[in-house]
Each structure stands twice: as C-alpha cells, then as structure tokens.
C-alpha positions as CSV (number, residue, x, y, z in Angstrom):
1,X,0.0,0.0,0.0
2,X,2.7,2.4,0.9
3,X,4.5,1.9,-2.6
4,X,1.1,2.7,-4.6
5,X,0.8,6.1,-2.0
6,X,4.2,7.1,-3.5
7,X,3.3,6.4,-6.8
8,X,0.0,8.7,-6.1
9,X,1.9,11.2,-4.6
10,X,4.4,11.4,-7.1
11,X,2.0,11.4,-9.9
12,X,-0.1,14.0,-8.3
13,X,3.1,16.4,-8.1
14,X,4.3,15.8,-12.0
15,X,0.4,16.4,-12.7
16,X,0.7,19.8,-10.3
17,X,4.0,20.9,-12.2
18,X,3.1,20.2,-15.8
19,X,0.0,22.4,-15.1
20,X,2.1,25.0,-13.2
21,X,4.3,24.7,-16.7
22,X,0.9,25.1,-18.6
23,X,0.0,28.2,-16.8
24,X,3.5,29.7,-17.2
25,X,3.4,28.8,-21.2
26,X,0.1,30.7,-21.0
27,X,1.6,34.0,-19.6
28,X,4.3,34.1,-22.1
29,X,2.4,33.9,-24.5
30,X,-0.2,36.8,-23.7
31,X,3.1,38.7,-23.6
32,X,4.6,37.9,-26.5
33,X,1.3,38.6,-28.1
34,X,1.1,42.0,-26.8
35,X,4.8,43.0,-27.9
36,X,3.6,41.8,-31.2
37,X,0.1,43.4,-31.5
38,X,2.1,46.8,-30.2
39,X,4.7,46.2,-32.7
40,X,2.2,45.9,-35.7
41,X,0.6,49.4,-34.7
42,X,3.8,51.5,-34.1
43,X,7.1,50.9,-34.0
44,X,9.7,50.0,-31.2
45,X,13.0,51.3,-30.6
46,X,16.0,49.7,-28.7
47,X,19.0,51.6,-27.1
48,X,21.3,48.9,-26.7
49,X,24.8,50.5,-25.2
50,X,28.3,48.7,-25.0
51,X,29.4,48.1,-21.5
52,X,33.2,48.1,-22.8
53,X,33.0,51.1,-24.9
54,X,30.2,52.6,-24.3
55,X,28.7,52.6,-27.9
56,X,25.0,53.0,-28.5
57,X,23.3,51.0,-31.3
58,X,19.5,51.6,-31.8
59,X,17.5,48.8,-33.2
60,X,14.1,49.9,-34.3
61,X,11.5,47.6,-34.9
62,X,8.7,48.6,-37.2
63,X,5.4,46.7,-38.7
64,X,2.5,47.7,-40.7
65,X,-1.0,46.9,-39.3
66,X,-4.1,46.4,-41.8
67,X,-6.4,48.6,-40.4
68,X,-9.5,46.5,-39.4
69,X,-13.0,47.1,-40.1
C-alpha cells in the first residue's frame, strides 16, 4: 500500500508541475502577443549600449497593421 501512495503522490506532483508549466506557457504567451500586436501598430525602438565602450546602437523595430473594419 505504501508503494502505490508514493506512486499517487508522485503522480499527483508531476500532474501539479506540468499544469504549473501550462500556466507559465500561457503567460508568455499573452506577452509575446502583446509585444507583437504593439509592434504591428507603431514601432519599437531599442537603445542597446556597450558596456566596454560605451557605444549605443538603436535597433528599431517597425510593422504595418491592416487597419480593421
């Protein structure tokens, strides 16, 4: 009995991670769809600077959005 409440409990906690994992997978991607959807209606700019030199690079990222109807 003991070995099939092990088995139980350790299913229960892979079942409790892989939804944990789920929810996590979920969250990125609302977030990566909002970068996008904000990336299709005006553009984004990056300042990225050296740490050595202390040179700046921008990186702008720009997308054209259909307008809807």
């Amino acid at each position: 009995m003991a070995e099939k409440d092990k088995e139980a409990q350790s299913l229960q906690r892979v079942i409790e991670r892989l939804d944990m994992f789920d929810q996590r997978l979920d969250n990125i991607d609302s977030i990566v769809s909002a970068v996008v959807e904000r990336v299709m209606k005006q553009s984004v700019i990056l300042n990225v600077t050296c740490s050595r030199c202390g040179h700046s690079t921008e990186i702008a990222i720009v997308g054209v959005a259909k307008p809807s109807r």
